[in-house]
KOLPATOR-623386 format. One record per residue: x, y, z of N, C-alpha, C in turn. Coordinates in steps of 0.1 Angstrom, whole numbers, plus 5000, padded with zeros to 4 digits. Layout:
<rs>
XYZXYZXYZ
...
</rs>
This chain:
<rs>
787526562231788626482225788926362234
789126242224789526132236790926152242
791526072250792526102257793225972244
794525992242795125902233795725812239
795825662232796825532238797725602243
798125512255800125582261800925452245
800525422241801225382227801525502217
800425552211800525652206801125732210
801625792222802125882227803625862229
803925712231805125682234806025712219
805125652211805725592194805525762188
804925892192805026002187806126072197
806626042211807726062215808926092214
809225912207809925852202810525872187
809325942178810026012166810226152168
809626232180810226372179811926332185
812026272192813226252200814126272187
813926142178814926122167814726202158
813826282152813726422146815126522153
814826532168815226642171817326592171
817026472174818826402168818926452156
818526442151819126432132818826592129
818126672134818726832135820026852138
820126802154821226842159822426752146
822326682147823726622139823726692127
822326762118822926792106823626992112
822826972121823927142127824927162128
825427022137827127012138827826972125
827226922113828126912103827926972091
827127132095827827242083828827282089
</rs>
């Protein structure tokens, strides 16, 4: 396997990060 862009890496970082926000906020507001 190739090794992937540090772009790619950053920009799939970057949406788990904000995935893992918008869990937590929908947890705190049941």
């Amino acid at each position: 396997m190739q090794p992937e862009p540090a772009v790619l890496k950053k920009r799939r970082a970057s949406t788990t990060l904000k995935w893992i926000f918008i869990f937590k906020t929908m947890l705190l507001n049941e």
